[in-house]
Structures are given as structure tokens and as C-alpha cells.
C-alpha positions as CSV (number, residue, x, y, z in Angstrom):
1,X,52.5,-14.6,43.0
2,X,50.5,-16.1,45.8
3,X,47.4,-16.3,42.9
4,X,49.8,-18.0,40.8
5,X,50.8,-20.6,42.8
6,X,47.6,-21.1,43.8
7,X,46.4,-22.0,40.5
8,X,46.1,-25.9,40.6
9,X,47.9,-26.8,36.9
10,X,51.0,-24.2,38.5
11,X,52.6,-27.4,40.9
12,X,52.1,-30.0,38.2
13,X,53.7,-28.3,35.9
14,X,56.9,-27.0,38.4
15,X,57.1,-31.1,38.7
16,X,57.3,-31.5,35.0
17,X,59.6,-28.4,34.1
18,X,61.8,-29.5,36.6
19,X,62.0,-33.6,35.4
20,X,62.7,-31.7,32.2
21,X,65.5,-29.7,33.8
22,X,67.0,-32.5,35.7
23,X,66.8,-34.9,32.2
24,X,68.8,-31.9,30.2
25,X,71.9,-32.0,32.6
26,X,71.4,-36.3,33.6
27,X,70.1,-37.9,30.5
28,X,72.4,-38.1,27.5
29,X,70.8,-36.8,24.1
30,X,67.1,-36.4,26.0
31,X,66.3,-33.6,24.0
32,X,68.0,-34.5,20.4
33,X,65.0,-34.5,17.8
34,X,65.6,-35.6,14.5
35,X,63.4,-36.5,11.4
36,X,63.1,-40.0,10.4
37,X,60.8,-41.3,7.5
38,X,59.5,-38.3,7.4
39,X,58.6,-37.4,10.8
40,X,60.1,-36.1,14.2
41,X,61.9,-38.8,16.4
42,X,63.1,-38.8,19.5
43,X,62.7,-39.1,23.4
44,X,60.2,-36.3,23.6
45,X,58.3,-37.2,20.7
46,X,58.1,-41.1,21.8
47,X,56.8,-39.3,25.4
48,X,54.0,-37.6,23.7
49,X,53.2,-40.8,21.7
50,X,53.5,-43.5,24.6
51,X,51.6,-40.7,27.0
52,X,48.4,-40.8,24.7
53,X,46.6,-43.8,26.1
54,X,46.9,-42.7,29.6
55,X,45.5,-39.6,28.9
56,X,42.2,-40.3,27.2
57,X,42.3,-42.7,30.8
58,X,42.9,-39.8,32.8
59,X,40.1,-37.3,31.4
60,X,37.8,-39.9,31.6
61,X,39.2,-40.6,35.7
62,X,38.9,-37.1,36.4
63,X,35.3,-36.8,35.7
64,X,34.8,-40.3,37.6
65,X,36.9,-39.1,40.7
66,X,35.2,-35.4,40.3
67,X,31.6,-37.4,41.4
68,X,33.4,-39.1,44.3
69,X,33.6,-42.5,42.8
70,X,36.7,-44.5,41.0
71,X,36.6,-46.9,37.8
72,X,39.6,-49.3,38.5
73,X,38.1,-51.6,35.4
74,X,39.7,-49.5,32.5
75,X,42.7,-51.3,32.1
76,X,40.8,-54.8,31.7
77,X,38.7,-52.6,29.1
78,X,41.9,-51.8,27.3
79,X,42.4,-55.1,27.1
80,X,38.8,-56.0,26.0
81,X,39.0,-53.4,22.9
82,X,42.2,-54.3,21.8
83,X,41.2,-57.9,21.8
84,X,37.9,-57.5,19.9
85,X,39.6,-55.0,17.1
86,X,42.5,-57.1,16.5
87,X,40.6,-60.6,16.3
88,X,38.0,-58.7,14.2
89,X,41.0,-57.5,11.6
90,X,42.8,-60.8,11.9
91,X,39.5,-63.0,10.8
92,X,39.1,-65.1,14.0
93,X,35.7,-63.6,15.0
94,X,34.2,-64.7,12.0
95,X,32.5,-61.5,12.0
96,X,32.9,-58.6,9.4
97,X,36.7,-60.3,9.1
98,X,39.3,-58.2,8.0
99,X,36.7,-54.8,8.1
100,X,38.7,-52.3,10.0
101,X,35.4,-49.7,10.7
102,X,33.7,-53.2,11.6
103,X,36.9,-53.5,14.0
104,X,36.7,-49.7,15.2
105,X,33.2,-49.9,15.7
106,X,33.0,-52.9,17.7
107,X,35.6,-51.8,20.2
108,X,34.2,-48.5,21.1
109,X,30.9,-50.1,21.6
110,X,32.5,-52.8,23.8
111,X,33.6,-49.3,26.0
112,X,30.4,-47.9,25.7
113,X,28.7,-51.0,27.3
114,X,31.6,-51.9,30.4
115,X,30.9,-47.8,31.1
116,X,27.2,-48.1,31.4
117,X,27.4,-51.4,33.0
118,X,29.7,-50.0,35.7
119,X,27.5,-46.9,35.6
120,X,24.1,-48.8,36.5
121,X,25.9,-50.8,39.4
122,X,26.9,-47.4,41.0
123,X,23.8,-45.4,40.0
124,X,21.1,-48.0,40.3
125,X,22.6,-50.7,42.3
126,X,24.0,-48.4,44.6
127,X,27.4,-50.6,44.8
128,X,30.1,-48.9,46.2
129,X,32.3,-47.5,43.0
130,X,35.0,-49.0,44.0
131,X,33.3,-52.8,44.4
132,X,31.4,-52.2,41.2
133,X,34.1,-51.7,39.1
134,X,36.3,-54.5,40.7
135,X,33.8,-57.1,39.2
136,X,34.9,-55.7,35.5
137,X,38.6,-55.3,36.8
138,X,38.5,-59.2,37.6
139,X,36.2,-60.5,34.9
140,X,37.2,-58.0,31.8
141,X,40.9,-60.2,31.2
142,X,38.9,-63.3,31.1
143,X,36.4,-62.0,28.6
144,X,39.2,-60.5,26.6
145,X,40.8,-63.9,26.9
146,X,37.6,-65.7,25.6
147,X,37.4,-63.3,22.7
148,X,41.2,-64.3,22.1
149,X,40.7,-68.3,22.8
150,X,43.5,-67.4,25.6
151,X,46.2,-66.5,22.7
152,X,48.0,-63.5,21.5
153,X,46.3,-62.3,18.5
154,X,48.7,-60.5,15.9
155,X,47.9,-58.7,13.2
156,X,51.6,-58.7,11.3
157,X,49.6,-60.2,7.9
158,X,46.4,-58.4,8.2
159,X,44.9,-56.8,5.2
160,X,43.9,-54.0,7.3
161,X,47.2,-53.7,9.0
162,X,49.0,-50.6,8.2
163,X,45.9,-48.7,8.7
164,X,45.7,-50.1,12.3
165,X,48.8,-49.7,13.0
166,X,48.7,-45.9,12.0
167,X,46.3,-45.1,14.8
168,X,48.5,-45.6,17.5
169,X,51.7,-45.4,15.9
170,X,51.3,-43.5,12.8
171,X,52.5,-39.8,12.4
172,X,50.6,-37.0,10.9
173,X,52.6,-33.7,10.2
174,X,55.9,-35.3,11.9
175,X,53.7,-35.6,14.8
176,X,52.4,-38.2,16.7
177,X,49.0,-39.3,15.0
178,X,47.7,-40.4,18.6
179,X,48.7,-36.9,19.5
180,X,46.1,-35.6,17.7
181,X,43.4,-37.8,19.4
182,X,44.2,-36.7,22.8
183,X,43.8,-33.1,21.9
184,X,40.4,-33.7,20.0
185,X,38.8,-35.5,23.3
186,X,39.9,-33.4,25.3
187,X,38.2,-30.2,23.5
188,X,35.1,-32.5,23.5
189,X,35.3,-33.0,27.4
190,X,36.1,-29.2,28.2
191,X,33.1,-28.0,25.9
192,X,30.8,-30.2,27.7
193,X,32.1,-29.3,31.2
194,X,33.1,-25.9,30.5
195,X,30.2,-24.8,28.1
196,X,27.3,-26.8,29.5
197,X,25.9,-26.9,32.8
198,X,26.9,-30.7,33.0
199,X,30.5,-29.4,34.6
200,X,28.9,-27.2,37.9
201,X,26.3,-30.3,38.0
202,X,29.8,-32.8,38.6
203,X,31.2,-30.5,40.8
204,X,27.8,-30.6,42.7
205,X,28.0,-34.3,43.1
206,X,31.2,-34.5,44.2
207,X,31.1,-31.6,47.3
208,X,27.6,-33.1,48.5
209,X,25.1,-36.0,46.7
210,X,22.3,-35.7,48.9
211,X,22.1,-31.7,48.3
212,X,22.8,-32.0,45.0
213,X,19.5,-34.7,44.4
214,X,17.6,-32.5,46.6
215,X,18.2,-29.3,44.5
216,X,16.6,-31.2,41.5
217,X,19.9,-32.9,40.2
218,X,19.7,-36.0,38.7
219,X,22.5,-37.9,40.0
220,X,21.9,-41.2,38.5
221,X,22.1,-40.1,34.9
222,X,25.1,-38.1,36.3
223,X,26.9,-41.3,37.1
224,X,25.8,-43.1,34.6
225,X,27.2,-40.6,32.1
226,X,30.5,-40.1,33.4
227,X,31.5,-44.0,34.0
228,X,30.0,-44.2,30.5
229,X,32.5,-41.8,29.2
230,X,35.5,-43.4,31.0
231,X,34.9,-47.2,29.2
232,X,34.3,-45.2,26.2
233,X,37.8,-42.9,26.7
234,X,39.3,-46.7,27.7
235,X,38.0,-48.3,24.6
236,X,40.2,-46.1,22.5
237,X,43.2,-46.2,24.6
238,X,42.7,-49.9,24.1
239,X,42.6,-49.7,19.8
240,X,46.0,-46.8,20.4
241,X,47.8,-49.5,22.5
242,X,47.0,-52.5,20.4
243,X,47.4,-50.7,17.5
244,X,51.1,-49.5,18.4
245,X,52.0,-52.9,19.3
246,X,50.2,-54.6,16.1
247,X,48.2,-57.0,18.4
248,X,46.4,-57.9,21.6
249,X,47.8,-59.2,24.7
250,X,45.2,-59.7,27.2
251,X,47.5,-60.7,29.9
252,X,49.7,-57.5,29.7
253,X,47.8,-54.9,27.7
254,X,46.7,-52.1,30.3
255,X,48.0,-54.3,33.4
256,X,48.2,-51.4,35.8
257,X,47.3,-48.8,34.0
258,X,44.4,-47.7,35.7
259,X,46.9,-47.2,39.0
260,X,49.0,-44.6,36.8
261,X,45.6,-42.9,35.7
262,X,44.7,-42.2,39.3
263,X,48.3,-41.2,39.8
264,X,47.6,-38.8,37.0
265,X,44.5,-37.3,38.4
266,X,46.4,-36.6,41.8
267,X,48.8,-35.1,40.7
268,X,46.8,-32.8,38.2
269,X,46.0,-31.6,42.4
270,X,42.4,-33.4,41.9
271,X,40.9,-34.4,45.4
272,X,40.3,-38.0,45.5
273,X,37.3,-37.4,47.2
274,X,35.5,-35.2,44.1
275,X,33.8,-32.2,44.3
276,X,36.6,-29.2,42.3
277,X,38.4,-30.8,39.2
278,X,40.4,-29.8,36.2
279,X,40.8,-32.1,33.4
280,X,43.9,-30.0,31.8
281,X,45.9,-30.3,35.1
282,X,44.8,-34.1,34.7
283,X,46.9,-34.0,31.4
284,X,49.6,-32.2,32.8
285,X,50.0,-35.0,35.5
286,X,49.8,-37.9,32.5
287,X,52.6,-36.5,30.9
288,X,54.4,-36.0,34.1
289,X,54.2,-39.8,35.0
290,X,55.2,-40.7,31.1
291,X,58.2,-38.7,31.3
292,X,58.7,-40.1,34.6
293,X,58.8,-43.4,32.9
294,X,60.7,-42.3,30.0
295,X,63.5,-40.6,32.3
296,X,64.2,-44.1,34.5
297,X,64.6,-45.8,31.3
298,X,66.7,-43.6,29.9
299,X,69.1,-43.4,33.1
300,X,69.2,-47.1,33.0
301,X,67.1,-48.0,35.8
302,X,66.8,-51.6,36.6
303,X,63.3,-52.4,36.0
304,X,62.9,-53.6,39.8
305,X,63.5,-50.9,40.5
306,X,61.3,-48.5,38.6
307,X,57.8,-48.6,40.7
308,X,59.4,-47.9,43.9
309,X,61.0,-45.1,42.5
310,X,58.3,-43.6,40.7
311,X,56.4,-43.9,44.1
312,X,59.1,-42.2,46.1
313,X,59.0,-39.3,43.2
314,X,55.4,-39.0,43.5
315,X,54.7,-38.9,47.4
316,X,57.0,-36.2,47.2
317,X,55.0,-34.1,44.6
318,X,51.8,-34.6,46.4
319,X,53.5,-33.7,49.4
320,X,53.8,-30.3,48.1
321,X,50.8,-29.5,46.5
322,X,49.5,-30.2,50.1
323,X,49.1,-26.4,51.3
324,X,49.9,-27.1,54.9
325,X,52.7,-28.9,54.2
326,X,54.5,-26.7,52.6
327,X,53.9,-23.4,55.4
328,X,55.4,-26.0,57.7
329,X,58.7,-27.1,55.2
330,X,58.6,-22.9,54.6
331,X,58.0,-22.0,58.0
332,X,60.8,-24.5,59.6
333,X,63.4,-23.1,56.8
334,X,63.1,-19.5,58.1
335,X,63.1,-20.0,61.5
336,X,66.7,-21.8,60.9
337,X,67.4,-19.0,58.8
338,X,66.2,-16.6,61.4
339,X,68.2,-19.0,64.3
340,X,71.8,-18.9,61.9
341,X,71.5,-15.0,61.2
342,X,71.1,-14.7,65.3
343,X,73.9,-16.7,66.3
């Protein structure tokens, strides 16, 4: 048992069989899946759909975080993508109009270059990840604002639209067709940190840098490659999110969402301060705060009300993948155990 709960996916998912639990007695029809159009609908289908984005954002985090470093600039990259596929498909680029592989294309390599720009400030520059990708965080709304001439771009009467719009919001065997992308990058990343020596090399950086370049590491590329990964990873949740909502809205498009991919990656039971990672547990923790979300809104929630208590929720699940902690909640039960049985 103890090698069980030891296992670092085990907490994460107690925390996410148990929102399930509490949702089956609390939330009216939670559960109820039926076939619509075709495909499966319902609360735990729209969970696994919505969920998508955050967790290309969190694989990408966890190999960030696993170095010691942070990219807070992926949600201004969301926006970014979004804004470049959507004005692309909608003709106002006046640029391969109305090609949706121009479209694709062009917003992956948008995530390419804000990863490998954030990558050579912390590997070359040697600015502190977090200050590094701040400058993007701050300056990536107004670009995707410029690209947008400050408006909401829609794509209701584009030629390419249906196809766009299947990406994020399409279904493929009455599943999700977003789904499906998740599960493809994540194979990607586990091959190359499971199967390659590119994983022990992260692990490496994170638990010491300096012994790690001395041993013949190269920790530049190392950097370089992960943040490079993460805009990438960003670049699509950007096209799913756009996609689902048939447009781009640079003021509200990923706002945040970078906080709720760190939030994923602690409570996959990730140290913040790198070194040990698991990108599945990362997963696990994604679709824990998505079902979070999903459960307040089904309960009827007031939407003040949400953030505060989706951080209450949360400090209390990292409070108990803390080790220490919980010998001290344990030990303090049985000794008032021990004290009632006495008197």
C-alpha cells in the first residue's frame, strides 16, 4: 500500500475520483451521456473536450517547470495563434486568404518562434525565466491585437469554416476530435522523454544546472528545446480554442490560462522547483481542474465566486500530497483516537 500511495499520479487521481464521487450524489444528470448528431454528449464528454487545450499547455509546463524555469507567456501565445489562423481563414491578412493549411501552418510557426525566443532569453541571455517570459506575457495581446487591427475576428462566413471549426469542436468516433490530439502529443512527448536520453538529461537540469553542464550536458539547447516545445504545444491550444469558438478574441482567449496550467502541473505532484516530473500525472491534474470548473458550473456557482473556490479546493489537494503533512493530520487523528479509547 505504502508503494502505492507513494506513486505520484495515486493523489491526483484520489482528487479526481473523489470530485467524481461527490458530482454523482450533488450534481443533477452529471453523468447522463447521450448521442446527439451522431456523437456522445454530455457533462463528461464537454470535460474531455474543454480540458484539451490545457493539456497540450500542461505537457509543455511540465517539461518547462521539470528544468526549474516557468513560461507564463502561453496564454498571450494562444491568443497570438488563434488570431493569425482566424485572420488568415477570414481574408484580412491578405495572405494565402481563405487557405486553411496556410492558416494551420502559420500559427504553429508563430509557437515555434515565441518558444525559441523565450528559449534564447533564458538560455543565452540568461534572464530569469520568469522575467523572460513576462516580456511575451505583456507584449503577445498587443501583437495579437495588431494582427487583429484590435477587433474580434470571426470566421461564421469563412469558406474554410467547418473544417476549422472541426478541430476544436468536431467529433471523430462520437468522441471529441480534440481528444484525439491530446493523446497523439502526449505519446510524442513520453517517447522522447521516456525512450531517449533527453528525459534523464531534464531531470538532470532540474536537480542541479551547474553539475549537469559540468558532466558534458548541454543545458542551453536543453532550454531552448523545451520552451520551444511549450509555444509550440501553446500554438495549438490556440487553433483548438479559436477553432471551438469560430474566431479570435485577443482580449479573452487564454486570459489566465497559463495560471491553471501551473495549477495542473502541481497537482500532477510536480515540484515547482524541477528536477523529478511526470507528464501523465500533469494530465491527470488538467482534467482535475476542468472538472473542477465543470462541477461549480453545474452546482450553480456564482461566477464571483468560482476562483476563490477553486483555490480553497486546491490548497487543500496540495496539502496532502505534502508527505509531512499528512503523518502530522494522521498522527494527530490517532493520538485522539488513542486519548478517546483511554478515557
Amino acid at each position: 500500500m505504502k508503494k502505492l500511495t507513494r506513486n505520484q499520479i495515486f493523489w491526483p487521481l484520489v482528487a479526481l475520483i473523489v470530485l467524481l464521487i461527490y458530482n454523482a450524489f450533488f450534481a443533477k444528470n452529471f453523468f447522463k451521456i447521450s448521442v446527439v448528431d451522431g456523437h456522445l454528449y454530455g457533462n463528461l464528454i464537454d470535460i474531455l473536450k474543454n480540458f484539451a487545450p490545457l493539456a497540450l499547455l500542461s505537457i509543455g509546463m511540465t517539461l518547462v517547470i521539470a528544468t526549474g524555469g516557468v513560461d507564463i507567456s502561453v496564454g498571450s501565445v494562444v491568443a497570438i495563434s488563434g488570431a493569425i489562423a482566424c485572420s488568415i481563414i477570414d481574408g484580412r491578412l491578405g495572405i494565402f486568404n481563405h487557405s486553411l493549411v496556410s492558416a494551420l501552418v502559420s500559427a504553429l510557426l508563430s509557437g515555434l518562434a515565441c518558444g525559441l525566443w523565450n528559449g534564447f532569453l533564458v538560455a543565452k541571455v540568461k534572464i530569469q525565466p520568469m522575467v523572460a517570459t513576462l516580456i511575451l506575457l505583456t507584449a503577445g495581446r498587443g501583437i495579437a491585437q495588431l494582427i487583429t487591427k484590435g477587433k474580434i475576428v470571426t470566421i461564421n462566413s469563412a469558406p474554410m469554416m467547418k473544417e476549422y471549426y472541426f478541430i476544436g469542436a468536431g467529433y471523430l468516433l462520437g468522441l471529441p476530435f480534440a481528444l484525439y490530439i491530446v493523446i497523439a502529443f502526449l505519446f510524442l512527448v513520453l517517447l522522447l522523454v521516456k525512450r531517449t536520453a533527453f528525459g534523464l538529461f531534464l531531470q538532470s537540469l532540474g536537480i542541479n544546472s551547474k553539475s549537469s553542464m559540468l558532466s558534458g550536458i548541454n543545458v542551453d539547447r536543453i532550454k531552448l528545446v523545451v520552451y520551444t516545445i511549450s509555444g509550440f504545444l501553446a500554438s495549438i491550444a490556440g487553433i483548438l480554442i479559436s477553432s471551438n469558438i469560430k474566431g479570435a478574441d485577443c482580449n479573452n482567449a487564454g486570459l489566465f490560462i497559463e495560471l491553471d496550467a501551473i495549477l495542473s502541473v502541481a497537482i500532477g505532484g510536480n515540484s515547482l522547483n524541477g528536477g523529478k516530473f511526470m507528464v501523465q500525472a500533469s494530465i491527470v491534474g488538467a482534467l482535475f481542474v476542468q472538472c473542477l470548473t465543470t462541477t461549480v458550473y453545474a452546482l450553480g456557482v456564482p461566477p464571483e465566486a468560482i476562483s476563490l473556490l477553486k483555490a480553497i479546493v486546491i490548497i487543500v489537494l496540495c496539502l496532502f500530497q505534502s508527505d509531512s503533512f499528512r503523518q502530522r493530520v494522521f498522527k494527530g487523528f490517532k493520538r485522539s483516537v488513542k486519548g478517546a479509547d483511554a478515557a
